[in-house]
N, CA, C and O atoms as CSV, one atom per row, in Angstrom:
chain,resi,resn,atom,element,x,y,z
A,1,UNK,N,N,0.855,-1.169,0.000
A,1,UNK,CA,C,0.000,0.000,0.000
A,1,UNK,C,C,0.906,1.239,0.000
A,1,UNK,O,O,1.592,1.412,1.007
A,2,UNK,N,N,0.992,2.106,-0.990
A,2,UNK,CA,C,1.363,3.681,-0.458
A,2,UNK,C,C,0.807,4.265,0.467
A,2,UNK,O,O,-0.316,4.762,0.550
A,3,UNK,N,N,1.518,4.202,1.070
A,3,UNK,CA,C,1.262,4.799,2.999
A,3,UNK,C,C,1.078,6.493,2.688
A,3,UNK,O,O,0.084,7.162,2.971
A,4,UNK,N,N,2.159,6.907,2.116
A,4,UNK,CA,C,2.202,8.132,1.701
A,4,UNK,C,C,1.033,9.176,1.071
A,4,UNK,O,O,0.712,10.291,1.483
A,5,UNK,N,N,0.472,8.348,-0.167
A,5,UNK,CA,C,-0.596,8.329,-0.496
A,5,UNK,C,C,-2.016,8.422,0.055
A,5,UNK,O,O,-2.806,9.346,-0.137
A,6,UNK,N,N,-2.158,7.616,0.576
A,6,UNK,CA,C,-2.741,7.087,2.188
A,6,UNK,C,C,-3.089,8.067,2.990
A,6,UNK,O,O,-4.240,8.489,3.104
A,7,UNK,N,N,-1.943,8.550,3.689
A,7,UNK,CA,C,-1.731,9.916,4.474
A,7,UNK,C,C,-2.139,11.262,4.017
A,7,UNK,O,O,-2.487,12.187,4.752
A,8,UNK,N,N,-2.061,11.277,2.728
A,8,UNK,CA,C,-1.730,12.547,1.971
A,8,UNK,C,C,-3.498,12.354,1.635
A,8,UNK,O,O,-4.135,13.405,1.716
A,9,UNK,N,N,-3.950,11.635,1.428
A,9,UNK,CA,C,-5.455,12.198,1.465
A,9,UNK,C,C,-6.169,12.010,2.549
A,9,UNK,O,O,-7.345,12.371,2.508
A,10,UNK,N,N,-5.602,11.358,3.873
A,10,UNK,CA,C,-6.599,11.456,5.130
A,10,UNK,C,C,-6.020,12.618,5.023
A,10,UNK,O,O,-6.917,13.390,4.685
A,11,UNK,N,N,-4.629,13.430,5.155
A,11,UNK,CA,C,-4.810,14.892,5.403
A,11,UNK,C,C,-5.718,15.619,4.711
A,11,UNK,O,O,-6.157,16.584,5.336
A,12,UNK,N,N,-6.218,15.429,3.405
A,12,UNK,CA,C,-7.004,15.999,2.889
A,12,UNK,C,C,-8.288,15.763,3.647
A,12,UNK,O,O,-8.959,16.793,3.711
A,13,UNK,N,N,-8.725,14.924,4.123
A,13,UNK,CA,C,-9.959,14.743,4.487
A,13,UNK,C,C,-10.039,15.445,5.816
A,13,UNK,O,O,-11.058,16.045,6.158
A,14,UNK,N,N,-9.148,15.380,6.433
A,14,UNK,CA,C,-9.220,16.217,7.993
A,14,UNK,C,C,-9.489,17.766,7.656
A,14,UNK,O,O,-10.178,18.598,8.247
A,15,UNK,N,N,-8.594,17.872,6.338
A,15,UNK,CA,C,-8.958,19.534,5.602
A,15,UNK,C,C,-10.283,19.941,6.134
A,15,UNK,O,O,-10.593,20.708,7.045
A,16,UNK,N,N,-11.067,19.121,5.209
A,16,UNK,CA,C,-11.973,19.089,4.958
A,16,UNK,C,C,-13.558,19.023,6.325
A,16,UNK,O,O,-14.585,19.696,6.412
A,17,UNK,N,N,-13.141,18.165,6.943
A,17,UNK,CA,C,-13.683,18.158,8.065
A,17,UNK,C,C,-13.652,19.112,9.168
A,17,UNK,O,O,-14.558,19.378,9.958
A,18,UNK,N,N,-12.058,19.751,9.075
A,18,UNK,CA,C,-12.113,20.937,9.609
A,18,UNK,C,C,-12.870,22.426,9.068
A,18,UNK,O,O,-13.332,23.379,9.695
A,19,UNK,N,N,-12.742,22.092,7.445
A,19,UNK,CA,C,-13.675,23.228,7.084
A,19,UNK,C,C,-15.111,23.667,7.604
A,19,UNK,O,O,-15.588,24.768,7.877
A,20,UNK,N,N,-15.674,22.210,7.639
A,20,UNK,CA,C,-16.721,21.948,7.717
A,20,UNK,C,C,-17.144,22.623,9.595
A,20,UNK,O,O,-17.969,23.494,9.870
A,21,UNK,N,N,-16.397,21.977,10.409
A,21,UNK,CA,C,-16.153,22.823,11.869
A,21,UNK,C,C,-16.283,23.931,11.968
A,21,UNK,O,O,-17.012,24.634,12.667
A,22,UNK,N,N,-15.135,24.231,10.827
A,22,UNK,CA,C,-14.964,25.797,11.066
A,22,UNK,C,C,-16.046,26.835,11.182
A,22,UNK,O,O,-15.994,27.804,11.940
A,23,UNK,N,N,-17.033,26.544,10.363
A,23,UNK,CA,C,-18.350,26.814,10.389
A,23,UNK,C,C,-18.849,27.482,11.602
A,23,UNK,O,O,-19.247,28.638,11.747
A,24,UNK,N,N,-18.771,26.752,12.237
A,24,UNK,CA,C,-19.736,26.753,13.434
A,24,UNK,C,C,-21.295,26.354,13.710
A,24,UNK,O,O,-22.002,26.867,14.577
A,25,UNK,N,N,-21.686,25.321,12.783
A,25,UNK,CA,C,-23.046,25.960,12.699
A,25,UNK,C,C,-23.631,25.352,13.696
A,25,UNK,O,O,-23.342,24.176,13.919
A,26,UNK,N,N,-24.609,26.059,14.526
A,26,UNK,CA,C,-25.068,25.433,15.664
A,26,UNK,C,C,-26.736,25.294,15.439
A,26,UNK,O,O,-27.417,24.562,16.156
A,27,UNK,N,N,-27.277,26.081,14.372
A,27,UNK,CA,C,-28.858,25.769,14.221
A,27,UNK,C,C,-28.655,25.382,12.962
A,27,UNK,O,O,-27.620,25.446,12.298
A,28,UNK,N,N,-30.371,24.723,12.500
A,28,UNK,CA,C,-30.737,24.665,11.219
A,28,UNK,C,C,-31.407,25.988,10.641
A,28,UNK,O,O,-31.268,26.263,9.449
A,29,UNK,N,N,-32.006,26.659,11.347
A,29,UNK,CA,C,-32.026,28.028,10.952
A,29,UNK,C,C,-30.496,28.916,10.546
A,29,UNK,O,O,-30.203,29.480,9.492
A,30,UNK,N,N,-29.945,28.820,11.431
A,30,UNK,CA,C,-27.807,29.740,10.739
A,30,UNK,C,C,-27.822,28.931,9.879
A,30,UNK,O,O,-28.251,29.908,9.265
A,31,UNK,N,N,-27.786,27.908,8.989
A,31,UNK,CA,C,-27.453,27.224,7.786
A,31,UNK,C,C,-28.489,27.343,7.250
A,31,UNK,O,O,-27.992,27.893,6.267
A,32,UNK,N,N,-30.025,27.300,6.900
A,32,UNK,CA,C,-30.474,28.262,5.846
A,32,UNK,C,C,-30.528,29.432,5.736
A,32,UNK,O,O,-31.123,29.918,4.774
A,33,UNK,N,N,-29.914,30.236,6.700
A,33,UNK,CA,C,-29.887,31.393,5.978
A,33,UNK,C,C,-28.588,32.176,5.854
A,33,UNK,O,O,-28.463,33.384,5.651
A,34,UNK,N,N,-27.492,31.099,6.040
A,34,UNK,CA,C,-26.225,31.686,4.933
A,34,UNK,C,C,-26.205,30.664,3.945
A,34,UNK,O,O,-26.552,29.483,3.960
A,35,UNK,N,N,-25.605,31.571,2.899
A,35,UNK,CA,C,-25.762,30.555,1.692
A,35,UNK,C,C,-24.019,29.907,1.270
A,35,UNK,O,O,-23.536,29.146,0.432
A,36,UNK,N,N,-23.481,30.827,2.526
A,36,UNK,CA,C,-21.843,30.717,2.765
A,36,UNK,C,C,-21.472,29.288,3.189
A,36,UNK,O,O,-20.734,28.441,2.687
A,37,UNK,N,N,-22.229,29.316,4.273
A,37,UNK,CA,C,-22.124,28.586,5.054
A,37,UNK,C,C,-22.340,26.760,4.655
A,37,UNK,O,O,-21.617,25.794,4.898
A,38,UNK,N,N,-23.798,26.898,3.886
A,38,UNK,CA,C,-24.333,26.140,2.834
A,38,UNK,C,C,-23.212,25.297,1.981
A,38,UNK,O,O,-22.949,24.097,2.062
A,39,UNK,N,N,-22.669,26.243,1.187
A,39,UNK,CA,C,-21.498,25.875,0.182
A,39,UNK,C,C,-20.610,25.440,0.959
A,39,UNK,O,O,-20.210,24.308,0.685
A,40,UNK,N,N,-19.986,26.125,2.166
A,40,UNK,CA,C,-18.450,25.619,2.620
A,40,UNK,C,C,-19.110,24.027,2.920
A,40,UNK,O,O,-18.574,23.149,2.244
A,41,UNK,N,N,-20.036,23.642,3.709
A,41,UNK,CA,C,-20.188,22.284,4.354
A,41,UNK,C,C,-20.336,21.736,3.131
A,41,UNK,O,O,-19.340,21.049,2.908
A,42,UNK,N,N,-21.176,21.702,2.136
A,42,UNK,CA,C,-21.830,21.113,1.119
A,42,UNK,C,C,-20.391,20.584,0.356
A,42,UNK,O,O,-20.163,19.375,0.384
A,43,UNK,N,N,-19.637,21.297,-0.175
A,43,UNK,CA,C,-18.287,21.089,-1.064
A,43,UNK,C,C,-17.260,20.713,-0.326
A,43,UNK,O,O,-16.302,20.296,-0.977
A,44,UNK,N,N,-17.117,20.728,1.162
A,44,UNK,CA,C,-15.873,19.606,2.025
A,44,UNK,C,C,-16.601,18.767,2.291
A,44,UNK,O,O,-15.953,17.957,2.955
A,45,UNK,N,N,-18.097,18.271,2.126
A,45,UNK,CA,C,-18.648,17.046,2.534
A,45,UNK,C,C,-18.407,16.053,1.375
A,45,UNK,O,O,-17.815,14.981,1.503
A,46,UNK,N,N,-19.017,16.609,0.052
A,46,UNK,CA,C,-18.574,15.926,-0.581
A,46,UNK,C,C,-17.290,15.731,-1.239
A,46,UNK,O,O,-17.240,14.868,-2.115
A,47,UNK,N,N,-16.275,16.376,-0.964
A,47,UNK,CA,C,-15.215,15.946,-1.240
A,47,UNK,C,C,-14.548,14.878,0.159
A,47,UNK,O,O,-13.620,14.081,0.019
A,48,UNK,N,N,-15.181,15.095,1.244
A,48,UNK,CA,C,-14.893,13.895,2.236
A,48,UNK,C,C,-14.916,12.765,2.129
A,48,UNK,O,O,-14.266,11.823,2.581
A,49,UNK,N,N,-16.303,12.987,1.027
A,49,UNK,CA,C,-16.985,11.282,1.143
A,49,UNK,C,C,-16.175,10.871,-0.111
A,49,UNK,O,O,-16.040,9.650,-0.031
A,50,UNK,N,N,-15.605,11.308,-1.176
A,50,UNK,CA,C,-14.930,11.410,-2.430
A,50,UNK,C,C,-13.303,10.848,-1.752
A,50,UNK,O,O,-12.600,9.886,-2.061
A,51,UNK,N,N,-13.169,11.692,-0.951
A,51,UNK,CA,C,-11.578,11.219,-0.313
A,51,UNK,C,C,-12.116,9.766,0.416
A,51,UNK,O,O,-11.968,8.828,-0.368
A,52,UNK,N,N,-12.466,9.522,1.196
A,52,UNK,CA,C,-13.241,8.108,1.871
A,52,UNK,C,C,-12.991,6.898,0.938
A,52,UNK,O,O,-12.264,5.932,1.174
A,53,UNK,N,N,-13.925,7.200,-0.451
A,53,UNK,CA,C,-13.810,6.620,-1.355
A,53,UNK,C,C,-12.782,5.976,-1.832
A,53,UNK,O,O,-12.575,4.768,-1.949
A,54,UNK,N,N,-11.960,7.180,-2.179
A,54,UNK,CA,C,-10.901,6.564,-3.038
A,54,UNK,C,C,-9.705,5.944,-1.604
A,54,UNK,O,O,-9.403,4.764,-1.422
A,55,UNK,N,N,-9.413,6.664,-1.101
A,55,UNK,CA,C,-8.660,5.556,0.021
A,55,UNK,C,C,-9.094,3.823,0.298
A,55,UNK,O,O,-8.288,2.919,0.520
A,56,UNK,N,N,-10.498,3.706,0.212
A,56,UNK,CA,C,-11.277,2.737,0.613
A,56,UNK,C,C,-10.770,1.781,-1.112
A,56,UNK,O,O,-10.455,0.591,-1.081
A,57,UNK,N,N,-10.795,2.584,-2.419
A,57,UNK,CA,C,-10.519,1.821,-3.545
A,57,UNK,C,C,-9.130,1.404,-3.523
A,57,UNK,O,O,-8.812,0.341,-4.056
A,58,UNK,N,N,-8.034,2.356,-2.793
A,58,UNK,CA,C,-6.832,1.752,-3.046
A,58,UNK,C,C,-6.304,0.926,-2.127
A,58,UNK,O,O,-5.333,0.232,-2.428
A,59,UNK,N,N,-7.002,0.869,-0.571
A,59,UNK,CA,C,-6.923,-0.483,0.048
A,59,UNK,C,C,-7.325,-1.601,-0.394
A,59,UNK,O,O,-6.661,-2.588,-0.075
A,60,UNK,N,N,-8.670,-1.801,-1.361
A,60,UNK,CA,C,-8.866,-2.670,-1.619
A,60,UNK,C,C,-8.170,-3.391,-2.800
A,60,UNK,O,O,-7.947,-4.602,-2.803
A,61,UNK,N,N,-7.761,-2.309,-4.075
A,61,UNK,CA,C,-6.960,-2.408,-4.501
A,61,UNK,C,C,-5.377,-3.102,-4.430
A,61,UNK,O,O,-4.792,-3.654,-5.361
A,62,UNK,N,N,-4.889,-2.896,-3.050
A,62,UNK,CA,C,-3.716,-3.056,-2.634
A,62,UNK,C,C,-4.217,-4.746,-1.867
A,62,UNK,O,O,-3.530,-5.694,-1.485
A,63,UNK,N,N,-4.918,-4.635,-1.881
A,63,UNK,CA,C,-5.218,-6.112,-1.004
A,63,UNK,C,C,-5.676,-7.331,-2.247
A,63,UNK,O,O,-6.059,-8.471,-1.982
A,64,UNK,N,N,-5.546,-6.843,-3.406
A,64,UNK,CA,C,-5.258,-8.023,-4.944
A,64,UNK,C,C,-6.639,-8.285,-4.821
A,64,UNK,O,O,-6.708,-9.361,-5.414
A,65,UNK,N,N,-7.912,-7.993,-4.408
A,65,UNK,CA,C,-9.112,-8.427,-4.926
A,65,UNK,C,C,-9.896,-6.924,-5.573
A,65,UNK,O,O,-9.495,-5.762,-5.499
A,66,UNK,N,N,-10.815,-7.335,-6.043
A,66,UNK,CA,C,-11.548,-6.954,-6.947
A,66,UNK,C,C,-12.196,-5.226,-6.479
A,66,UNK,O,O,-12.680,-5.186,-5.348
A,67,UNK,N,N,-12.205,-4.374,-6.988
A,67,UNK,CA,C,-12.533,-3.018,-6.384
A,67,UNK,C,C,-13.833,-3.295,-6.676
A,67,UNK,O,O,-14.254,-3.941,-7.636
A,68,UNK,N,N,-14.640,-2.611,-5.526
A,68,UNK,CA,C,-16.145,-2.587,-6.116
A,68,UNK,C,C,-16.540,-1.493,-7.502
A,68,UNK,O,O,-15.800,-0.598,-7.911
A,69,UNK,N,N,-17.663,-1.793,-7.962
A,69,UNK,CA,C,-17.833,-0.829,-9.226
A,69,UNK,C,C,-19.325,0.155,-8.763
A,69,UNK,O,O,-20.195,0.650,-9.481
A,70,UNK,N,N,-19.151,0.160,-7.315
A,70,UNK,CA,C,-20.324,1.140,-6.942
A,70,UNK,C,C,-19.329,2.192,-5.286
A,70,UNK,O,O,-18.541,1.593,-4.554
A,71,UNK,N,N,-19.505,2.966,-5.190
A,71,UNK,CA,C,-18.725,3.723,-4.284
A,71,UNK,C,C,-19.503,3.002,-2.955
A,71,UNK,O,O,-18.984,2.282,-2.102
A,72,UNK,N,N,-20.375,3.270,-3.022
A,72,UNK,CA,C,-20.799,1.915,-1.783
A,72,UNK,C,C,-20.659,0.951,-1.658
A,72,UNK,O,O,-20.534,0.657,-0.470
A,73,UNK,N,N,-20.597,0.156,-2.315
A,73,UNK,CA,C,-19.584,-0.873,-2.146
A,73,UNK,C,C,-18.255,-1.465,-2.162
A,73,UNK,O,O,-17.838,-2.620,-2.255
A,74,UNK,N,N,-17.583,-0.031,-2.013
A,74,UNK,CA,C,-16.229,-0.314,-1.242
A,74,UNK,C,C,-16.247,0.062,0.188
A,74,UNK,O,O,-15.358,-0.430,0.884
A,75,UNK,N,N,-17.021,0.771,0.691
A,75,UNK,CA,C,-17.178,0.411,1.990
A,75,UNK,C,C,-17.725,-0.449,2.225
A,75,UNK,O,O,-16.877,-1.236,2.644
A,76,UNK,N,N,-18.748,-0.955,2.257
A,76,UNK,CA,C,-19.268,-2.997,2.123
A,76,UNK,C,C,-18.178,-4.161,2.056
A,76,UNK,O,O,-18.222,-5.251,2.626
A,77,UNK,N,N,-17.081,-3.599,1.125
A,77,UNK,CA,C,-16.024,-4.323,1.289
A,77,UNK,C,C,-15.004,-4.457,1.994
A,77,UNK,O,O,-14.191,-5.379,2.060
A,78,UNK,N,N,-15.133,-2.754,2.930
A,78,UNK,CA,C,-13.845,-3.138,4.009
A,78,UNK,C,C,-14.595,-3.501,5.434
A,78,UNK,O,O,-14.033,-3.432,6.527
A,79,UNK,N,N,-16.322,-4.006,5.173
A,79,UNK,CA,C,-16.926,-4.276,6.240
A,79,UNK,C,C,-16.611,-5.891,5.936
A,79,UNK,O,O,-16.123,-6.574,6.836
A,80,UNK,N,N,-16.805,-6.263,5.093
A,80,UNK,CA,C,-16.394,-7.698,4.042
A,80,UNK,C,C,-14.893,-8.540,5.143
A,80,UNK,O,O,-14.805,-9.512,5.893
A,81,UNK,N,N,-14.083,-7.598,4.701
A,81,UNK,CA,C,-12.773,-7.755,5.301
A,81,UNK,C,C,-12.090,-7.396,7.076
A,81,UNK,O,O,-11.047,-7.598,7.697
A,82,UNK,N,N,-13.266,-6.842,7.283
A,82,UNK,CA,C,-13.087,-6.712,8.679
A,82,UNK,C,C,-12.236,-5.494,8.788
A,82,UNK,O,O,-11.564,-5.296,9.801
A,83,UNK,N,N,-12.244,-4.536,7.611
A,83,UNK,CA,C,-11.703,-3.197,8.020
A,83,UNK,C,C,-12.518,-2.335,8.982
A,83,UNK,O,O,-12.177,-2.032,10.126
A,84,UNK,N,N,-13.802,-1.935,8.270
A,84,UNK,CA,C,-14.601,-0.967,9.514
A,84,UNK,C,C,-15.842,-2.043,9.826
A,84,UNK,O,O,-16.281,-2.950,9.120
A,85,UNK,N,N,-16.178,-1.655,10.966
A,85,UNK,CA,C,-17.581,-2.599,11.242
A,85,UNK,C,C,-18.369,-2.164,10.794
A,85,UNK,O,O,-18.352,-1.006,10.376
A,86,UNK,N,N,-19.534,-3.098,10.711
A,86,UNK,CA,C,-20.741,-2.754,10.172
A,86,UNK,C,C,-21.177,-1.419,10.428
A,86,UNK,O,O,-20.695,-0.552,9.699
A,87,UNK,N,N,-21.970,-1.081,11.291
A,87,UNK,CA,C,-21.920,0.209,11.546
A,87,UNK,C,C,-21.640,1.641,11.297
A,87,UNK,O,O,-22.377,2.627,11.288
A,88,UNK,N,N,-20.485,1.499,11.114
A,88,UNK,CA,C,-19.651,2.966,10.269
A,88,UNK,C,C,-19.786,2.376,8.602
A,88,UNK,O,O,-19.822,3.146,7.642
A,89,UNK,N,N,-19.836,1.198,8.509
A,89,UNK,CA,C,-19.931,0.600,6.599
A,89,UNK,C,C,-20.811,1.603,6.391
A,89,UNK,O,O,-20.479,2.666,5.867
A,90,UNK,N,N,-22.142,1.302,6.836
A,90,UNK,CA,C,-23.321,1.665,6.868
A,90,UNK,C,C,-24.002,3.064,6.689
A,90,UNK,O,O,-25.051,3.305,6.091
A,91,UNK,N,N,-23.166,3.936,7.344
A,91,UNK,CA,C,-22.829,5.442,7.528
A,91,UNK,C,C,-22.364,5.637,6.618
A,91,UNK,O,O,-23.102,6.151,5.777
A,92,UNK,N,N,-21.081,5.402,6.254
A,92,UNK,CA,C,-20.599,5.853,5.161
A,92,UNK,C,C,-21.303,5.164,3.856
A,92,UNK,O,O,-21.409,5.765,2.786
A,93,UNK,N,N,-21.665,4.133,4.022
A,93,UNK,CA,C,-22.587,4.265,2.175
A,93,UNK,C,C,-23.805,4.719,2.489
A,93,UNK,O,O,-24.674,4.589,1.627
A,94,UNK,N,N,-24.081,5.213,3.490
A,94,UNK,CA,C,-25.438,6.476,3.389
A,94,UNK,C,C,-24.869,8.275,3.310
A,94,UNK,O,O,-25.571,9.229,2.977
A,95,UNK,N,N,-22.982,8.317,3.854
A,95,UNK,CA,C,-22.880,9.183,2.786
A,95,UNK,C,C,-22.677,9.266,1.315
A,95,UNK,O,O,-22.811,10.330,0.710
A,96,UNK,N,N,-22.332,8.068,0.698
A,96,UNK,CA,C,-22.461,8.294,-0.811
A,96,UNK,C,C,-23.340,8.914,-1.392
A,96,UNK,O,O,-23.191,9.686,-2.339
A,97,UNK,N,N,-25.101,8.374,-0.426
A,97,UNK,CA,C,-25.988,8.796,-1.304
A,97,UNK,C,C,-26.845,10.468,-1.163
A,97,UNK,O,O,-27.836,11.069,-1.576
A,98,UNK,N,N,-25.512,10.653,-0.177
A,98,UNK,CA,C,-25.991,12.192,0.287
A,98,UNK,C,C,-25.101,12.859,-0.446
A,98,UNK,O,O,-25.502,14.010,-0.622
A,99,UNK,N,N,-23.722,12.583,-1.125
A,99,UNK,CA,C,-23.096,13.133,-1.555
A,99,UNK,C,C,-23.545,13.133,-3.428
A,99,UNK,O,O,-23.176,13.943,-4.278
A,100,UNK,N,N,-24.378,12.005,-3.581
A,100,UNK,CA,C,-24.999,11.759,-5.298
A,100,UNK,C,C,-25.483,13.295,-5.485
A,100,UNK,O,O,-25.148,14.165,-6.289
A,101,UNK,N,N,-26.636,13.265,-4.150
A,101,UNK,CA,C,-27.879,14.612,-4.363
A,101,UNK,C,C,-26.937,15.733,-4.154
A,101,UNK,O,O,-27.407,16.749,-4.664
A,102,UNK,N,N,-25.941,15.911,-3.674
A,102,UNK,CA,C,-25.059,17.223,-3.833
A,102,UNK,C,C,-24.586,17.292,-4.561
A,102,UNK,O,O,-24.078,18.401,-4.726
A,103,UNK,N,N,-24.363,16.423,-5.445
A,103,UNK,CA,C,-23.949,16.783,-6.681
A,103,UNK,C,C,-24.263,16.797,-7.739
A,103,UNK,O,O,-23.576,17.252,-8.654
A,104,UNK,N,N,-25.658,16.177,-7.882
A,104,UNK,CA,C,-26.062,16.251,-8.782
A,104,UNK,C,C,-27.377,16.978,-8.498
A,104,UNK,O,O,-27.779,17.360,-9.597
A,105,UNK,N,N,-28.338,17.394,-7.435
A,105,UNK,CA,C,-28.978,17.725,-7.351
A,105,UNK,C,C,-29.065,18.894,-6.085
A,105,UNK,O,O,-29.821,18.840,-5.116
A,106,UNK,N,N,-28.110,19.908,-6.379
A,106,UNK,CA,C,-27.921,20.572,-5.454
A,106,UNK,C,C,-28.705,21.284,-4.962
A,106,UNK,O,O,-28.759,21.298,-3.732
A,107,UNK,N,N,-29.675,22.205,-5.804
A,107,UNK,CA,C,-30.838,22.985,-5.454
A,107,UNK,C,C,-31.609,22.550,-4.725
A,107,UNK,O,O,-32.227,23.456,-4.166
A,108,UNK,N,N,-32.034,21.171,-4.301
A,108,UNK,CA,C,-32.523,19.857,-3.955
A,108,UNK,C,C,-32.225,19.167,-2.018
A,108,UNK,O,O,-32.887,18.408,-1.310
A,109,UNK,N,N,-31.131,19.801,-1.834
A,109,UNK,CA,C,-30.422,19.157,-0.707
A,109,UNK,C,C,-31.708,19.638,0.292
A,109,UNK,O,O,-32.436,20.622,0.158
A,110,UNK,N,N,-31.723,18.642,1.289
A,110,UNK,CA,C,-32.751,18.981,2.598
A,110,UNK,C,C,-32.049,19.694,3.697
A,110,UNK,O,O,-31.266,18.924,4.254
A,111,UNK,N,N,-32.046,20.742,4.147
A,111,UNK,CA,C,-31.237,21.378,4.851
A,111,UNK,C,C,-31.126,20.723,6.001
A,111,UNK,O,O,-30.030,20.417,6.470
A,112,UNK,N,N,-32.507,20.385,6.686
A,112,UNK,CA,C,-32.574,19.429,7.943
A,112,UNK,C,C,-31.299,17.829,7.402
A,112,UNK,O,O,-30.580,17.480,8.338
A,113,UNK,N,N,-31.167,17.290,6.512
A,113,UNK,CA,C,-30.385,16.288,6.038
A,113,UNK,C,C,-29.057,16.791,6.488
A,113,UNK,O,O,-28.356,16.302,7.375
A,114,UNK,N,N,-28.792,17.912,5.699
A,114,UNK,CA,C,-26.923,18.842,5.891
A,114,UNK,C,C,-27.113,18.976,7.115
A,114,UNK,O,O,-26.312,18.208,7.649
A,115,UNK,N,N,-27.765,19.554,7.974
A,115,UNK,CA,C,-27.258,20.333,9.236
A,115,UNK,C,C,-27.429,18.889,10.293
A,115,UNK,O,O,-26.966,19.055,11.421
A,116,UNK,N,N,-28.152,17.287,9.959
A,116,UNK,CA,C,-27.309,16.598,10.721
A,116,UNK,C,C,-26.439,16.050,10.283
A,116,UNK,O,O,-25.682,15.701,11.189
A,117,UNK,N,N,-25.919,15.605,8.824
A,117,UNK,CA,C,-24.486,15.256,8.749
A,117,UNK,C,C,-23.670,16.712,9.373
A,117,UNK,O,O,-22.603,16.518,9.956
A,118,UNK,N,N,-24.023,17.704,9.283
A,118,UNK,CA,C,-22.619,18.601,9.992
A,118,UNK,C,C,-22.375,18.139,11.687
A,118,UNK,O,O,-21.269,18.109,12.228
A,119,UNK,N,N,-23.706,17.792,12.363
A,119,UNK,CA,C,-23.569,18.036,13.127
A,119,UNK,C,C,-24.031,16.740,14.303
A,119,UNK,O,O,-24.359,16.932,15.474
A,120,UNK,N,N,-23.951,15.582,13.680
A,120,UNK,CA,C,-24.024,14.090,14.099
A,120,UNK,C,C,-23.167,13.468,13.302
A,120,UNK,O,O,-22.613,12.567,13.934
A,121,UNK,N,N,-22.779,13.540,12.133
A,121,UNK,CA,C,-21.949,12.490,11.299
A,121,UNK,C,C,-20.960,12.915,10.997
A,121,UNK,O,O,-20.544,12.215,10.073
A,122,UNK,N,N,-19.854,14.162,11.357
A,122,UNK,CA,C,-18.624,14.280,10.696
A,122,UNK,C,C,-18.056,13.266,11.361
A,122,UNK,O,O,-17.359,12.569,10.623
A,123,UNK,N,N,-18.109,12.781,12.944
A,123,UNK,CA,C,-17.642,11.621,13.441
A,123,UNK,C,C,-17.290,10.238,12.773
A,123,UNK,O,O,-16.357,9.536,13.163
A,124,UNK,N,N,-18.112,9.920,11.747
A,124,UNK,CA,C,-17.822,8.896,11.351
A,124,UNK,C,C,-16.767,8.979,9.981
A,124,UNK,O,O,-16.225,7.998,9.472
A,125,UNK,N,N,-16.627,10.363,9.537
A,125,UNK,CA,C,-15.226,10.544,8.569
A,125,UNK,C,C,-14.063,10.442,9.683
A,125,UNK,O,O,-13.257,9.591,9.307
A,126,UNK,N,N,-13.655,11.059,11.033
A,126,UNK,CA,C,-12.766,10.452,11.884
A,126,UNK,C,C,-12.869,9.148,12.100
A,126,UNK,O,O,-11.851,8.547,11.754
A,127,UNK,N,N,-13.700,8.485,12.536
A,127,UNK,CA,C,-14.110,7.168,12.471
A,127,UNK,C,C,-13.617,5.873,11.410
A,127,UNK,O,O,-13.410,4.687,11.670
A,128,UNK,N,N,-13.528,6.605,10.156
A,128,UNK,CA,C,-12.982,6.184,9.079
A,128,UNK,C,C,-11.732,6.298,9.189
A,128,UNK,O,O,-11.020,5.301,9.302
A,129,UNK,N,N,-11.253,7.522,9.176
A,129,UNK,CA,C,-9.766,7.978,8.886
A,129,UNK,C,C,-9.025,6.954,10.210
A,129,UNK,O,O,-8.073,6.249,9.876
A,130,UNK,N,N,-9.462,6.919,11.560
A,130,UNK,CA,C,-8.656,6.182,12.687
A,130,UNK,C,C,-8.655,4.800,11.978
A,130,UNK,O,O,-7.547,4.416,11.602
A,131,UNK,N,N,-9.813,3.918,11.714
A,131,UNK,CA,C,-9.256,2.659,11.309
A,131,UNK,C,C,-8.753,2.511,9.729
A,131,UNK,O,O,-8.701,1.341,9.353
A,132,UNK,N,N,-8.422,3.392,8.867
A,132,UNK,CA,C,-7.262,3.116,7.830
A,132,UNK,C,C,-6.418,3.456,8.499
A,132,UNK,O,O,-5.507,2.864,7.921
A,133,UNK,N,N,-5.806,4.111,9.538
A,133,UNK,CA,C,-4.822,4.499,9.636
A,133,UNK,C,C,-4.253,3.531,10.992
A,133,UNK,O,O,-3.203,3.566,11.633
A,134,UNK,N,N,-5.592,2.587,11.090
A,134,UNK,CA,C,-5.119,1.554,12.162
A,134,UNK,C,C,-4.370,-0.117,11.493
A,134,UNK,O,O,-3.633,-0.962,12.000
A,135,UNK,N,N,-5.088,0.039,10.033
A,135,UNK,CA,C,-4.642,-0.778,8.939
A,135,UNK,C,C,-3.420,-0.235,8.686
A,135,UNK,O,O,-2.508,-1.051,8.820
A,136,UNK,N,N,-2.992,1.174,8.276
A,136,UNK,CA,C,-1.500,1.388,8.416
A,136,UNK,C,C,-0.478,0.932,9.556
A,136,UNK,O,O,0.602,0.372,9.366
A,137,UNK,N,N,-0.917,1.209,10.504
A,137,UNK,CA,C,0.175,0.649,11.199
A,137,UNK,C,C,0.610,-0.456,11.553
A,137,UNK,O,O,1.507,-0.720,12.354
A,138,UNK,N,N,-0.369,-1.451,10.632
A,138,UNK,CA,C,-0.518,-3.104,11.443
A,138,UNK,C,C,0.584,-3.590,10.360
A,138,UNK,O,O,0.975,-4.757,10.359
């Protein structure tokens, strides 16, 4: 596995998660009515779940079996392998499908949806990032 690699996009993802902090947002009212605020979470979320992804493709990658051909199901596969437990699998391929509608259907997003991934689920991108990086050190 490029460890380096590896590293170099959980740092990206912590970026990202910190952007998302940085925020502050403490209501669902302050996030509809900046549209600042909106964008910063909306574009480090989905580039979180995008970084997630591809780390999750090049472990599996690096482990000589088959990459999945759905972004959710490479997390399925490091639940498969006993990388993350069920649980966080689960989370994270329910962010894929929060990250589809942001991107493809942005006008669309449920604000009540964003303001609890900001503010119940960035945990499980740390969550992620601790056990690849618990697979790194093993």
């Amino acid at each position: 596995m490029d460890k380096e690699l590896v590293l170099a996009k959980l740092e990206s993802l912590y970026r990202c998660i910190q952007r998302v902090e940085s925020q502050h947002i403490t209501s669902l009212e302050e996030l509809q009515l900046s549209l600042d605020k909106q964008d910063i979470a909306i574009l480090n979320l989905e580039r979180a779940v995008q970084l997630c992804v591809d780390i999750a493709s090049h472990i599996l990658a690096d482990a000589g079996g088959p990459v999945p051909d759905t972004m959710a199901g490479t997390f399925q596969a490091l639940v498969t392998q006993g990388i993350l437990d069920e649980a966080l699998g689960e989370k994270l391929k329910k962010s894929v499908g929060f990250r589809n509608i942001a991107i493809h259907q942005y006008q669309d997003i449920n604000h009540k949806i964003l303001f609890a991934v900001i503010t119940e689920h960035l945990q499980d991108f740390k969550d992620f990032a601790k056990a690849v990086l618990v697979l790194q050190n093993a």
